[in-house]
Every structure is written in C-alpha cells, then in structure tokens.
LUMMAR-819665 format. One record per residue: residue number from 1; residue in three letters; x, y, z of N, C-alpha, C in turn. Coordinates in Angstrom, 3 decimals. Example, Ala and Ser with C-alpha at 12.3 -4.5 7.8 and 13.67 -1.06 7.14 Angstrom:
# LUMMAR-819665
 num residuo     n_xx     n_yy     n_zz    ca_xx    ca_yy    ca_zz     c_xx     c_yy     c_zz
   1     ALA   13.190   -5.690    7.800   12.300   -4.500    7.800   13.200   -3.300    7.800
   2     SER   12.850   -2.250    7.080   13.670   -1.060    7.140   12.900    0.030    7.870
END
This chain:
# LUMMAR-819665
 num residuo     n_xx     n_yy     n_zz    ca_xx    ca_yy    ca_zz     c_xx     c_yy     c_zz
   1     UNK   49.386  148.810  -22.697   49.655  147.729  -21.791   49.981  146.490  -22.617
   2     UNK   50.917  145.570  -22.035   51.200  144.269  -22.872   51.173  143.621  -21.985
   3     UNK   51.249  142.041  -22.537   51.362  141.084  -21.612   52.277  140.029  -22.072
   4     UNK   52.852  139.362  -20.988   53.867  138.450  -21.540   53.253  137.448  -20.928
   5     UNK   54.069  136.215  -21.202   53.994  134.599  -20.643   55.760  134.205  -21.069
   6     UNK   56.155  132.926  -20.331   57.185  132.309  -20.859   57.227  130.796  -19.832
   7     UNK   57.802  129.881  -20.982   57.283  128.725  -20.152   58.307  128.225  -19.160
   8     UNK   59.248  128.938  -18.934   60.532  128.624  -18.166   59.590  129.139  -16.732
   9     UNK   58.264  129.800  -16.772   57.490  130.518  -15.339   56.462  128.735  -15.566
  10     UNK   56.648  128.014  -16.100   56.129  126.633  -15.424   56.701  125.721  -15.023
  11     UNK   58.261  126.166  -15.187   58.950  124.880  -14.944   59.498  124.160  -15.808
  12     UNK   59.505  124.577  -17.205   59.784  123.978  -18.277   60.895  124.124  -18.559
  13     UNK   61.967  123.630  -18.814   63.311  123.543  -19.920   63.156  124.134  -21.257
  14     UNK   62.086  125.496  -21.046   62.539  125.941  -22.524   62.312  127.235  -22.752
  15     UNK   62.886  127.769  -24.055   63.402  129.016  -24.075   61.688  130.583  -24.823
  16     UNK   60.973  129.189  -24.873   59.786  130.126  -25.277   59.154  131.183  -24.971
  17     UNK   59.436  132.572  -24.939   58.710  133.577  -24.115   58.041  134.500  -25.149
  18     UNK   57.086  135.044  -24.577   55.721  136.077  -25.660   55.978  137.398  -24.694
  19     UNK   55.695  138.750  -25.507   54.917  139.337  -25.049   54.512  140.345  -26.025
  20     UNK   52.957  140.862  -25.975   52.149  140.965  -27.380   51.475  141.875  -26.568
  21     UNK   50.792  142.355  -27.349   50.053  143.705  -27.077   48.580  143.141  -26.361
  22     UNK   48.066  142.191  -26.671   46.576  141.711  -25.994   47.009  140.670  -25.506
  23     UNK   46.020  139.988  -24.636   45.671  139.178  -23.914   45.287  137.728  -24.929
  24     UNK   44.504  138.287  -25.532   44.195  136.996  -26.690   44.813  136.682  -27.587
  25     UNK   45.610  137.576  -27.929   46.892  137.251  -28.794   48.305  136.626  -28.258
  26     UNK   48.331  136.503  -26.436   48.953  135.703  -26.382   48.409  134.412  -25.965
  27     UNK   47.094  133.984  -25.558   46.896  132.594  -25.416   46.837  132.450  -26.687
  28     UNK   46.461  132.698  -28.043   46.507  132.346  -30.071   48.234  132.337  -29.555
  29     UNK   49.154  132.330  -29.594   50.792  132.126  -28.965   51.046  131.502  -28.471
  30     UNK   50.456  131.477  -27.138   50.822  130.130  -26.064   50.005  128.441  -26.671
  31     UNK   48.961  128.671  -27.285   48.420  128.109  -27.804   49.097  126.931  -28.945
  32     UNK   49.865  128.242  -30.221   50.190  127.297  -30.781   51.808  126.930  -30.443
  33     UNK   52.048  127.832  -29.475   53.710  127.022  -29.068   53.234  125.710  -28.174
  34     UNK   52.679  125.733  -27.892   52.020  124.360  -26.872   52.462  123.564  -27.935
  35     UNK   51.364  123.192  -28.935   50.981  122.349  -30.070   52.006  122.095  -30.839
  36     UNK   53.436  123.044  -31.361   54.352  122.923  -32.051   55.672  122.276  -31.481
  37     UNK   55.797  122.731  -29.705   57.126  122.878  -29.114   56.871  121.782  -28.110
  38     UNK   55.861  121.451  -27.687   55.126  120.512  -26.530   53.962  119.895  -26.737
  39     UNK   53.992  118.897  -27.856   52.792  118.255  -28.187   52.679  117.216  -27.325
  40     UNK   51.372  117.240  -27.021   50.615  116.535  -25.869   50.777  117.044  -24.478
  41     UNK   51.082  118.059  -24.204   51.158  119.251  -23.326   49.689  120.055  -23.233
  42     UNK   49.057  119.688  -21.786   47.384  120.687  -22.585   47.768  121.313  -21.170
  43     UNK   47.281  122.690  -21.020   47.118  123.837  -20.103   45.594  124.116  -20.283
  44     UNK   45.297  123.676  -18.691   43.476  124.268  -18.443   43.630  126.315  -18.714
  45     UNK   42.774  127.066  -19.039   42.875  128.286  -18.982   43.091  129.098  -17.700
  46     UNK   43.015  128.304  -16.525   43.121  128.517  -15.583   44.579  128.576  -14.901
  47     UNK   45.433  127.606  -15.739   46.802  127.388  -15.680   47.256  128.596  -16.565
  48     UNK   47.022  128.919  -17.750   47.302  129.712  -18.753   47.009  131.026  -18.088
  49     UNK   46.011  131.210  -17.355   46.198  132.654  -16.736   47.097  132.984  -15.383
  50     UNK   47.060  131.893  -14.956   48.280  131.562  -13.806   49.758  132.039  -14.558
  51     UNK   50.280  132.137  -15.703   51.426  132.414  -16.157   51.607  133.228  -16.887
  52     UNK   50.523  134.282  -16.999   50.452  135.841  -17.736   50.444  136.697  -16.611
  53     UNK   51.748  137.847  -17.473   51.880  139.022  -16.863   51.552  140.003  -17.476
  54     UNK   50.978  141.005  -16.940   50.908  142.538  -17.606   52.267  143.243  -16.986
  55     UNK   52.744  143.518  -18.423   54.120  144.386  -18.631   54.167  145.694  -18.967
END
C-alpha cells in the first residue's frame, strides 16, 4: 500500500506531489516541502491528514 499527498489537493499553485510507501514518510515529505517550498506555511496534522491518499 502507498500513499500520496500533493499540494495542488489544497489549493495551492504548485507542482509538489509525494507518494511513498508509509504514512510517516510522507508527512517527513510534506513536512520538509512545507519548510523549503512554503515557508511560513504551517498545516495542523489534522489538515495534513485531510490531504493523504492511500494509492
């Protein structure tokens, strides 16, 4: 099972999408694309699970 995220599923203008074999390996992903691509951008975990799919 994998899971993806991509931030164009928040509304965002951008081309960032994951999908990784665990769950925790993509919030460690979403995590640091936040911090690199959208600094000062914070997602409660609650939002962050709102935009994961199992693929």
């Amino acid at each position: 099972m994998a899971y993806s995220a991509a931030c164009a599923d928040t509304g965002a203008d951008c081309p960032g999408s994951f999908t990784v074999e665990t769950k925790g390996e993509l919030v460690e992903h979403l995590n640091i694309h936040l911090a690199e691509s959208h600094p000062g951008v914070e997602m409660t975990s609650d939002e962050v699970e709102q935009i994961i799919k199992v693929v």
